[in-house]
PyMOL Python script that loads the backbone (N, CA, C, O; Angstrom):
from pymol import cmd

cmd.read_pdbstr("""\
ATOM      1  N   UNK A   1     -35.182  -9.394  81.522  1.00  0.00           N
ATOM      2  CA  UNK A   1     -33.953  -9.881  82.116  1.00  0.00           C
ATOM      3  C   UNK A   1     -33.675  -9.083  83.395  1.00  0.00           C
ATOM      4  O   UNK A   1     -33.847  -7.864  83.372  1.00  0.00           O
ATOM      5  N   UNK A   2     -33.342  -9.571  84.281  1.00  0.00           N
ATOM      6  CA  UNK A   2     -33.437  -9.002  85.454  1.00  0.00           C
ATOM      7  C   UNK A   2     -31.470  -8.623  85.720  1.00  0.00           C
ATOM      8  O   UNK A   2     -30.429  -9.177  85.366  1.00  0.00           O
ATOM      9  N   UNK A   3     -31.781  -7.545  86.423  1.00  0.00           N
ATOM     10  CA  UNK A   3     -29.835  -7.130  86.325  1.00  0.00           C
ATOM     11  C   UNK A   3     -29.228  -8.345  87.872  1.00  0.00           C
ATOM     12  O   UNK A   3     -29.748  -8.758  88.909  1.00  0.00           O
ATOM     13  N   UNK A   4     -27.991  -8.488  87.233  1.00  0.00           N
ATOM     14  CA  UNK A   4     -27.318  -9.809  87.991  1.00  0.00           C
ATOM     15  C   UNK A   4     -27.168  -8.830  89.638  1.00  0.00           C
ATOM     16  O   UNK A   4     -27.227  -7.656  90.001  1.00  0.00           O
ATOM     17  N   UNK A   5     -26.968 -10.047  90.179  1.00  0.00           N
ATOM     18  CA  UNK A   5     -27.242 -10.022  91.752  1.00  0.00           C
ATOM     19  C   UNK A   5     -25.474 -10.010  91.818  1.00  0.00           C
ATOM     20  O   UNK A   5     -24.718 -10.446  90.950  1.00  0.00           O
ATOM     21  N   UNK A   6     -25.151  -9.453  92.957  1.00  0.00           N
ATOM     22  CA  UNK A   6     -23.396  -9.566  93.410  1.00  0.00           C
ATOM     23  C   UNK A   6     -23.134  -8.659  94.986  1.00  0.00           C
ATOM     24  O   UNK A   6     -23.195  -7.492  95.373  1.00  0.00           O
ATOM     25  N   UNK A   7     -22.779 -10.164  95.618  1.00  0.00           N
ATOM     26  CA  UNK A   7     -23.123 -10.292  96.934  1.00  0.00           C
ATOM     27  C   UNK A   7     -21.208 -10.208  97.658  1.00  0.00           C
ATOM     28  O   UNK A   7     -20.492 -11.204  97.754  1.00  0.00           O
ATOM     29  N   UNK A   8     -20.809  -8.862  98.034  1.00  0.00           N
ATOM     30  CA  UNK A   8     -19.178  -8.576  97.957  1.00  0.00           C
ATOM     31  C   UNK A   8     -19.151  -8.923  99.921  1.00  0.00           C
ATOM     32  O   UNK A   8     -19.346  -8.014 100.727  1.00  0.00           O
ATOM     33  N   UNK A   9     -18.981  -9.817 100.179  1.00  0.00           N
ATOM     34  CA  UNK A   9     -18.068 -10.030 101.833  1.00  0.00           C
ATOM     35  C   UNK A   9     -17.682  -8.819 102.254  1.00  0.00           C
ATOM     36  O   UNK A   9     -17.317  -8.085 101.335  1.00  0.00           O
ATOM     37  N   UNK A  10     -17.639  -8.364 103.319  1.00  0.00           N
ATOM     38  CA  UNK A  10     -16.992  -6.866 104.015  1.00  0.00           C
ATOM     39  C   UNK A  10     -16.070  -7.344 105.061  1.00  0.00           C
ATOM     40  O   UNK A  10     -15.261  -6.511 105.472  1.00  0.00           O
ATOM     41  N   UNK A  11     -16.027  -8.897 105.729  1.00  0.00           N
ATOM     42  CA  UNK A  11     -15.450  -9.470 106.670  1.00  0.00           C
ATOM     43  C   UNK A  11     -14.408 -10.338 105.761  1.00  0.00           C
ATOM     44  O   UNK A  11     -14.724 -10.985 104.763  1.00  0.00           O
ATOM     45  N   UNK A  12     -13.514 -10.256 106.139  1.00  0.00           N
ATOM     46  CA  UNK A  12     -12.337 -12.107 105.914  1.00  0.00           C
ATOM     47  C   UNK A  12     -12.733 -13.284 106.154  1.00  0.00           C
ATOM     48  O   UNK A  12     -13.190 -13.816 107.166  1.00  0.00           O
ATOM     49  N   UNK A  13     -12.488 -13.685 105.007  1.00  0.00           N
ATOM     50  CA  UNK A  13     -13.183 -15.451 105.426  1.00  0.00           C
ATOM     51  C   UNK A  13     -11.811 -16.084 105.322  1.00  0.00           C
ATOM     52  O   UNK A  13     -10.853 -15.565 104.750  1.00  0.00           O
ATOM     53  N   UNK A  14     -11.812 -17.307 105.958  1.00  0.00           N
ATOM     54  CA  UNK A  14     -11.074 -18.208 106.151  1.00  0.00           C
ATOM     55  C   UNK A  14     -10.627 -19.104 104.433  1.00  0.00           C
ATOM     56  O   UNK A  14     -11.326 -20.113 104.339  1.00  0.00           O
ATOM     57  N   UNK A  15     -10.073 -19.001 103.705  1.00  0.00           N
ATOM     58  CA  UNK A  15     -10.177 -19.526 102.298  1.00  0.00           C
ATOM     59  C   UNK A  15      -9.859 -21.329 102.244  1.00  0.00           C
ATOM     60  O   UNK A  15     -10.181 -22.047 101.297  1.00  0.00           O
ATOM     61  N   UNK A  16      -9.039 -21.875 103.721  1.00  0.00           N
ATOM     62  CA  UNK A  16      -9.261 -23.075 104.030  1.00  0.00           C
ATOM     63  C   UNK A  16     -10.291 -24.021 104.117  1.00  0.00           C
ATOM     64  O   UNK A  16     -10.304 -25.241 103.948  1.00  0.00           O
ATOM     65  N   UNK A  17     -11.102 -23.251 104.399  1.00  0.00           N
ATOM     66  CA  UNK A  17     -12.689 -23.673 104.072  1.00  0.00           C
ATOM     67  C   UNK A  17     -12.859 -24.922 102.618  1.00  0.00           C
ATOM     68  O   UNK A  17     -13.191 -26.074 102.340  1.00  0.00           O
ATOM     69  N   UNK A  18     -12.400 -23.777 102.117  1.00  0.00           N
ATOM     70  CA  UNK A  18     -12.735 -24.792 101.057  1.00  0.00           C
ATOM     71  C   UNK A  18     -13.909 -24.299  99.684  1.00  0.00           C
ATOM     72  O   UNK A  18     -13.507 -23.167  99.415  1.00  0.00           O
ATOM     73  N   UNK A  19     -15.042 -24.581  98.789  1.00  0.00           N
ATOM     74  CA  UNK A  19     -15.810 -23.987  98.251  1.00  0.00           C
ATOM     75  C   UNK A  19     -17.518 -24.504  99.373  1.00  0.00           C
ATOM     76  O   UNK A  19     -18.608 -23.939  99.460  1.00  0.00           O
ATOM     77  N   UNK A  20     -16.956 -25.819 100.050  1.00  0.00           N
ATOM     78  CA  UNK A  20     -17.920 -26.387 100.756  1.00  0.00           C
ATOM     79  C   UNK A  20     -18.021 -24.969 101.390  1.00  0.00           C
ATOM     80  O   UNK A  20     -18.796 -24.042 101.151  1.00  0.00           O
ATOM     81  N   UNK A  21     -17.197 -25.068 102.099  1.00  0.00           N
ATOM     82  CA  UNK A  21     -17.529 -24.229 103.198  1.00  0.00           C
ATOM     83  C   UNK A  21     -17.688 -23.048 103.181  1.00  0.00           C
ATOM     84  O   UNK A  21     -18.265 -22.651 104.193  1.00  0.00           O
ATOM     85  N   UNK A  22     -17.272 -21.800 102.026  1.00  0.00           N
ATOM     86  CA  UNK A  22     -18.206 -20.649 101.313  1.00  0.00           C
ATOM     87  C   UNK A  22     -19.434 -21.099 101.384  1.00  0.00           C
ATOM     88  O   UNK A  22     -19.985 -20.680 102.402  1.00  0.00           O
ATOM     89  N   UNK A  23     -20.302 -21.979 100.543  1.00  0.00           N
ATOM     90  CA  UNK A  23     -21.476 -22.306 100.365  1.00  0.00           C
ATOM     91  C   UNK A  23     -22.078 -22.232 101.583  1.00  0.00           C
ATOM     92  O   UNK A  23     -22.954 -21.437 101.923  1.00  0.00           O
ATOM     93  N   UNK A  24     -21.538 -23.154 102.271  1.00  0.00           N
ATOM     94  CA  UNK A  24     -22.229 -23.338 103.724  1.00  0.00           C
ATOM     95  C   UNK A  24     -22.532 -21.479 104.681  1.00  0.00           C
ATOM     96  O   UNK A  24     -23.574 -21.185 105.268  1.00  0.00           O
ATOM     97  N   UNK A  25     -21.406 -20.648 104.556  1.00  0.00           N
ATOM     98  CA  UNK A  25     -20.976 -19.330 105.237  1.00  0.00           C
ATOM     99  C   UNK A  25     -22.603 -18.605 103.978  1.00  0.00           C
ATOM    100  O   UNK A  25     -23.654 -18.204 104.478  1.00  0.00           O
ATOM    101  N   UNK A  26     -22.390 -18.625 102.685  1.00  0.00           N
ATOM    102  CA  UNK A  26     -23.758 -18.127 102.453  1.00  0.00           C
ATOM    103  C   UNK A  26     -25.430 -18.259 102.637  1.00  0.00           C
ATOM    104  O   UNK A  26     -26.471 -17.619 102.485  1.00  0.00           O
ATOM    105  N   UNK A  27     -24.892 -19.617 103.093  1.00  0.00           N
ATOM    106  CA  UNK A  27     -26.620 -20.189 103.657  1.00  0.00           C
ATOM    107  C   UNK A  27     -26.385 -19.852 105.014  1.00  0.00           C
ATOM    108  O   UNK A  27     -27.497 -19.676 105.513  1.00  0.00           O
ATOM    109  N   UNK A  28     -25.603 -19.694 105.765  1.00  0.00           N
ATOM    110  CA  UNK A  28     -26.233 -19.387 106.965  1.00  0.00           C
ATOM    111  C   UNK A  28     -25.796 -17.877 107.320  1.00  0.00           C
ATOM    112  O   UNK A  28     -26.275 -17.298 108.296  1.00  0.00           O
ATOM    113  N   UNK A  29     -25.068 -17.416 106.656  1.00  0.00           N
ATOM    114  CA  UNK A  29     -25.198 -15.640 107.212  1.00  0.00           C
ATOM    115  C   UNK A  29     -25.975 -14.968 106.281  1.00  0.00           C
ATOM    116  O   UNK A  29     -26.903 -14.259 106.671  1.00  0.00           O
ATOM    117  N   UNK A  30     -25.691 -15.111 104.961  1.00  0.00           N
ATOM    118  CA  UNK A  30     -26.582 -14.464 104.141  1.00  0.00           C
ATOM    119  C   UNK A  30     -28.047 -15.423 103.961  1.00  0.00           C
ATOM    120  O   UNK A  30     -29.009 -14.675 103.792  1.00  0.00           O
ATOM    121  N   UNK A  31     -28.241 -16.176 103.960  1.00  0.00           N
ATOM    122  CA  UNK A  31     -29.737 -16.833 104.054  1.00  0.00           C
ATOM    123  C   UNK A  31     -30.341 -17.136 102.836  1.00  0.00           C
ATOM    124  O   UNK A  31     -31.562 -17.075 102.691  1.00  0.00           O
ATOM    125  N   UNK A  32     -29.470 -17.499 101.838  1.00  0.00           N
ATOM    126  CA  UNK A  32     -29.357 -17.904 100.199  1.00  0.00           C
ATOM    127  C   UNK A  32     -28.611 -18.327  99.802  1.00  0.00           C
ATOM    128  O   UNK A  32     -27.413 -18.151 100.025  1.00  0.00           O
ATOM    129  N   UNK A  33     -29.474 -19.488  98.602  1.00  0.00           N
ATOM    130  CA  UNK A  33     -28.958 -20.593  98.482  1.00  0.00           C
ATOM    131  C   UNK A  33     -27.447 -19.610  96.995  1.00  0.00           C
ATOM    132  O   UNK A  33     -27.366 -18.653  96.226  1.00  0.00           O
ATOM    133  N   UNK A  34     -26.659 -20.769  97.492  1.00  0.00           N
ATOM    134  CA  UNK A  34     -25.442 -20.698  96.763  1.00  0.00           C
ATOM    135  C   UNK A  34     -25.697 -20.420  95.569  1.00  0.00           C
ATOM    136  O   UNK A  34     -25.146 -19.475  95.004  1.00  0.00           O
ATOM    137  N   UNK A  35     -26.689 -21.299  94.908  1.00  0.00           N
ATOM    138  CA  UNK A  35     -26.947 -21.515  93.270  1.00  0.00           C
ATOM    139  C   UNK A  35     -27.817 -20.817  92.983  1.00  0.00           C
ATOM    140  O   UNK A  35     -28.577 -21.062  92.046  1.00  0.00           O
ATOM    141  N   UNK A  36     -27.913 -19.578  93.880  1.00  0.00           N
ATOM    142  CA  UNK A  36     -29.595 -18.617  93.448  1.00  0.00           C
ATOM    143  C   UNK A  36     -28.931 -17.817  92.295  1.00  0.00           C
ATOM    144  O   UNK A  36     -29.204 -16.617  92.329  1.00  0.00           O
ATOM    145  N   UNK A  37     -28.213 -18.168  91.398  1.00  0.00           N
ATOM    146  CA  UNK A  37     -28.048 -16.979  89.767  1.00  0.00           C
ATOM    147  C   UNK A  37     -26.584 -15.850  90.317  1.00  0.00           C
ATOM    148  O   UNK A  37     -25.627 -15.513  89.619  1.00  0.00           O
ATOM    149  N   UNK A  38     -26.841 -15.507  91.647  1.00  0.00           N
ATOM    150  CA  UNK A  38     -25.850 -14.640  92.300  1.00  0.00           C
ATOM    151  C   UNK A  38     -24.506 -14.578  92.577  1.00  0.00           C
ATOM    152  O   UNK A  38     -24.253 -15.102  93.662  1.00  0.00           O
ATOM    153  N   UNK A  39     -23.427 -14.077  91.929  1.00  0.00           N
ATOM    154  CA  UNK A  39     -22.200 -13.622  92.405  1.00  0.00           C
ATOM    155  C   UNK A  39     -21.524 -13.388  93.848  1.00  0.00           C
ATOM    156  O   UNK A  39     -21.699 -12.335  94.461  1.00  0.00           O
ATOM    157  N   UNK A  40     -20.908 -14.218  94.238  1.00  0.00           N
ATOM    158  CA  UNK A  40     -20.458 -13.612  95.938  1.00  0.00           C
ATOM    159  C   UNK A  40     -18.885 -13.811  95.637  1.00  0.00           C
ATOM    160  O   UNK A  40     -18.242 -14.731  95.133  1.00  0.00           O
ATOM    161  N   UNK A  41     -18.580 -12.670  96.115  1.00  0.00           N
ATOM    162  CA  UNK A  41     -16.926 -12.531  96.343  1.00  0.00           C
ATOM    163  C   UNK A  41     -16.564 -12.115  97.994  1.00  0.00           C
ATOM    164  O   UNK A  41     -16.984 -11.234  98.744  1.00  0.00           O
ATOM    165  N   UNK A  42     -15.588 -13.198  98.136  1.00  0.00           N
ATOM    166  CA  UNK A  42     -15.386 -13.177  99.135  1.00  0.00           C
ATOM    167  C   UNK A  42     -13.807 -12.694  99.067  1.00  0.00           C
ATOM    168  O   UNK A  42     -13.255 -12.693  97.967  1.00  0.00           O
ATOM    169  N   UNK A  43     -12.970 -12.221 100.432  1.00  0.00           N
ATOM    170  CA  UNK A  43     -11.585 -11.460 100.402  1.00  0.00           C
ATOM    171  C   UNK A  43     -11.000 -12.147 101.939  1.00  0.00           C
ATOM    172  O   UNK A  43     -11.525 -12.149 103.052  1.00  0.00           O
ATOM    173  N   UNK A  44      -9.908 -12.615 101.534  1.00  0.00           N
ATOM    174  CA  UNK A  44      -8.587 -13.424 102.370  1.00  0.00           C
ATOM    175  C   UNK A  44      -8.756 -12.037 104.006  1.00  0.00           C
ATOM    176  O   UNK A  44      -9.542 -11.103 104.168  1.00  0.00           O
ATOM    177  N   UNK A  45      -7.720 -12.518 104.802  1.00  0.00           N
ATOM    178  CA  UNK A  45      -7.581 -11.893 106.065  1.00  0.00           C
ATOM    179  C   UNK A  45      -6.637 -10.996 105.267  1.00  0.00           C
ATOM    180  O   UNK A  45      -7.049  -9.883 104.941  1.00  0.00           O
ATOM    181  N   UNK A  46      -5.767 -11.270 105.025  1.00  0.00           N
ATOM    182  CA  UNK A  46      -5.192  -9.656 104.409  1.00  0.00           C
ATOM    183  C   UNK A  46      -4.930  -9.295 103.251  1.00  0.00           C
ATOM    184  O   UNK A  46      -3.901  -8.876 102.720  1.00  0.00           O
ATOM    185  N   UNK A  47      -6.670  -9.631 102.645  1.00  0.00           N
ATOM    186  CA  UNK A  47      -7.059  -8.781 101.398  1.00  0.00           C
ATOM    187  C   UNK A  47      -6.036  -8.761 100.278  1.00  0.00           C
ATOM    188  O   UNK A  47      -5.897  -7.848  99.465  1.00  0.00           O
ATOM    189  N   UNK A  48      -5.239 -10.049 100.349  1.00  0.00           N
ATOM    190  CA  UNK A  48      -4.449  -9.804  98.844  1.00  0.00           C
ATOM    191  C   UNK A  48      -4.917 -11.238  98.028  1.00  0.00           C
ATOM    192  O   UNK A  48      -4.209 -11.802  97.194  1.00  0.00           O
ATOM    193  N   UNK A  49      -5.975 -11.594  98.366  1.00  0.00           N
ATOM    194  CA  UNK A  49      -7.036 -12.635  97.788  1.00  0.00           C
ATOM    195  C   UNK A  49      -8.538 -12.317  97.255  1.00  0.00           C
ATOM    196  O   UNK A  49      -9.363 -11.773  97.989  1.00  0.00           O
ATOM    197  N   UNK A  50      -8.786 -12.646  96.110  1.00  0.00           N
ATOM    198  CA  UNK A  50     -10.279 -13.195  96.670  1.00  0.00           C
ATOM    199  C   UNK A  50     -10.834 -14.297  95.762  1.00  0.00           C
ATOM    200  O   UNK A  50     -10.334 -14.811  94.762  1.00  0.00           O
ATOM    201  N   UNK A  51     -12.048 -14.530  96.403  1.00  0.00           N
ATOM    202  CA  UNK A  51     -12.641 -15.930  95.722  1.00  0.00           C
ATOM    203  C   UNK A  51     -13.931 -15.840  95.030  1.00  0.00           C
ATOM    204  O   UNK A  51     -14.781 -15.526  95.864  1.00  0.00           O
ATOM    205  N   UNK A  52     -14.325 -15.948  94.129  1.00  0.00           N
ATOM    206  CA  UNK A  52     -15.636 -15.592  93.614  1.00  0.00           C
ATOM    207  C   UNK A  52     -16.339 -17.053  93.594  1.00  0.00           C
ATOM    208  O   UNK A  52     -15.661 -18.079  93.545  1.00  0.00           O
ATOM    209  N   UNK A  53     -17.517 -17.059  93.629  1.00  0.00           N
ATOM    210  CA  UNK A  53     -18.204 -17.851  93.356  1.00  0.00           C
ATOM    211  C   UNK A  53     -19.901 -17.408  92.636  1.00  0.00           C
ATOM    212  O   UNK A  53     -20.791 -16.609  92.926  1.00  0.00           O
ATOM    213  N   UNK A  54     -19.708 -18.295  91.733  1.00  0.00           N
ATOM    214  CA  UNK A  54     -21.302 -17.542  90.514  1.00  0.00           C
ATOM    215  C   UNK A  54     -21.642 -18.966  89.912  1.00  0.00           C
ATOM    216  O   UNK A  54     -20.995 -20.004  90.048  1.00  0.00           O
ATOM    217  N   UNK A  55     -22.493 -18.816  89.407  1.00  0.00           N
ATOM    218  CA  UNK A  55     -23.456 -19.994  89.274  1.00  0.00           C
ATOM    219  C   UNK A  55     -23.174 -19.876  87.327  1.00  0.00           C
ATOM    220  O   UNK A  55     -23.583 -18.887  86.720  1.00  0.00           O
ATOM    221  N   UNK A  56     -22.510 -20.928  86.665  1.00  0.00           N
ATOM    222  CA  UNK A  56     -22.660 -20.286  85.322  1.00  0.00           C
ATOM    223  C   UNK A  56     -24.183 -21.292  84.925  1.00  0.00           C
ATOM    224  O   UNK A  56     -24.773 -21.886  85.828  1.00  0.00           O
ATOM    225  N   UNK A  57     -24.624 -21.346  83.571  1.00  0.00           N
ATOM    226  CA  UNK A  57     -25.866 -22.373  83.004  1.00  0.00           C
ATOM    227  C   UNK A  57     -25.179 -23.039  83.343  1.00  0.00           C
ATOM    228  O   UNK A  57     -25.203 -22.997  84.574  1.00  0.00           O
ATOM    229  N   UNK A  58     -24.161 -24.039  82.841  1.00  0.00           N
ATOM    230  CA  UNK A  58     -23.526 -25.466  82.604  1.00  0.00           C
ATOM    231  C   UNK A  58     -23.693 -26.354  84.674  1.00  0.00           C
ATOM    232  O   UNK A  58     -24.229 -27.258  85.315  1.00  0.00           O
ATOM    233  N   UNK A  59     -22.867 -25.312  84.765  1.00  0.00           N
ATOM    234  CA  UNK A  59     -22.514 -25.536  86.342  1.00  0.00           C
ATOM    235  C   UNK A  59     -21.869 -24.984  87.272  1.00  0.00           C
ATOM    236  O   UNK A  59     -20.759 -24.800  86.772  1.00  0.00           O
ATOM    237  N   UNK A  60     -21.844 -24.476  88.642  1.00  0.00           N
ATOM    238  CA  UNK A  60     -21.248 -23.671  89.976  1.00  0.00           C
ATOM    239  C   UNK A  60     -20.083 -23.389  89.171  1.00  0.00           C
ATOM    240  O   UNK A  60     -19.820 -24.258  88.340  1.00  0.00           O
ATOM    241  N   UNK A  61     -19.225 -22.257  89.223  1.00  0.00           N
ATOM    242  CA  UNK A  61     -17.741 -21.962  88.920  1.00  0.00           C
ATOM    243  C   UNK A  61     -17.475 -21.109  90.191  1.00  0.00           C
ATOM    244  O   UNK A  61     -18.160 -20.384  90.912  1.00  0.00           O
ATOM    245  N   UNK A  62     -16.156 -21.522  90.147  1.00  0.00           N
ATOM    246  CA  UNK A  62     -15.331 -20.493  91.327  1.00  0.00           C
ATOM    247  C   UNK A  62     -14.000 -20.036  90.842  1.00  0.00           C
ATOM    248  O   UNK A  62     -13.277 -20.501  89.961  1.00  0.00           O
ATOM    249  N   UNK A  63     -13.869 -19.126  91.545  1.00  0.00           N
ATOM    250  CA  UNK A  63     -12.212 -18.423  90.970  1.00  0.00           C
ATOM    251  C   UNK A  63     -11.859 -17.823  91.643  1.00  0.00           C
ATOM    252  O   UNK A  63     -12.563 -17.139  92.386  1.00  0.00           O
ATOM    253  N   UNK A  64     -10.159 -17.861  91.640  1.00  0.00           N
ATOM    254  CA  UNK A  64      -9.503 -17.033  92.644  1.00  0.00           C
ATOM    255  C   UNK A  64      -8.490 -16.322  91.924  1.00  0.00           C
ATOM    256  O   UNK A  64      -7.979 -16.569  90.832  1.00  0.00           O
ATOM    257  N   UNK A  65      -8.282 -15.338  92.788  1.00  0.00           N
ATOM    258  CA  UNK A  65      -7.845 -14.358  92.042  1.00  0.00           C
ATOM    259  C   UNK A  65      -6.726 -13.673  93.048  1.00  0.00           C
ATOM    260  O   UNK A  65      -6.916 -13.390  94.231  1.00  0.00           O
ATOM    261  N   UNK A  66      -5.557 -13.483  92.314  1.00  0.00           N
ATOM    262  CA  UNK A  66      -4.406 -13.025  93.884  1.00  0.00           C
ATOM    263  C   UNK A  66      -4.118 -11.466  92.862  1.00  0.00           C
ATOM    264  O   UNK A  66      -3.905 -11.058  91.721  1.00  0.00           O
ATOM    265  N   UNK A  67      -4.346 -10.971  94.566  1.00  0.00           N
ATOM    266  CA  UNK A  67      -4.038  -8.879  94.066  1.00  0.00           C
ATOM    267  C   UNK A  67      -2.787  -8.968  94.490  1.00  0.00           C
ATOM    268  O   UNK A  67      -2.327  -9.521  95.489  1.00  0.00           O
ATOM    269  N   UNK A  68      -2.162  -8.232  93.439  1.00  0.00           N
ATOM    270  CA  UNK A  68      -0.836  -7.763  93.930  1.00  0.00           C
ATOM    271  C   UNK A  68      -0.846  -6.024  94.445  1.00  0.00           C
ATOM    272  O   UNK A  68      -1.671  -5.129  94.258  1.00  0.00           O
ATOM    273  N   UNK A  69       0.239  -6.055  95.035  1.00  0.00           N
ATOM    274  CA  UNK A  69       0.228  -4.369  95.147  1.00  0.00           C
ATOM    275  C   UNK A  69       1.329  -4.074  94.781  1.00  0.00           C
ATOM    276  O   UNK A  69       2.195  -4.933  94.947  1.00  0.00           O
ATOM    277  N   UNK A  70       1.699  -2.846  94.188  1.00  0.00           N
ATOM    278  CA  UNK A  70       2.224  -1.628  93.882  1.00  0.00           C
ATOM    279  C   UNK A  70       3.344  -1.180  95.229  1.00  0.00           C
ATOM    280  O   UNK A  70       3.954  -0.111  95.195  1.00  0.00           O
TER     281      UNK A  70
END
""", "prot")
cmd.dss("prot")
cmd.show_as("cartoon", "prot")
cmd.util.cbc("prot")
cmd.orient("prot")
């Protein structure tokens, strides 16, 4: 079993996008396909977001997730 792949954004993405348009932002900056087994989390312009996207068996899942602060 090979240990899971998890691919964390360092830039702000636009979350208007959409999930199309994540997919699309990983094939062409990172240079892999969406559904390669791999985890990518991506984080809002001011980081009180983020969006995951992972490939489960069944089918693509995504989730978002809102940080609160303290």
């Amino acid at each position: 079993m090979h240990p899971p792949r998890i691919y964390i954004a360092t830039r702000p993405i636009d979350f208007r996008k959409g999930m199309d348009g994540l997919a699309a932002a990983i094939q062409a900056v990172l240079k892999l396909d969406p559904f390669c087994g791999a985890a990518f989390i991506f984080r809002s312009k001011r980081a009180d977001r983020t969006v995951s996207i992972c490939e489960a068996p069944a089918a693509p899942m995504a989730s978002v997730s809102q940080l609160f602060r303290c």
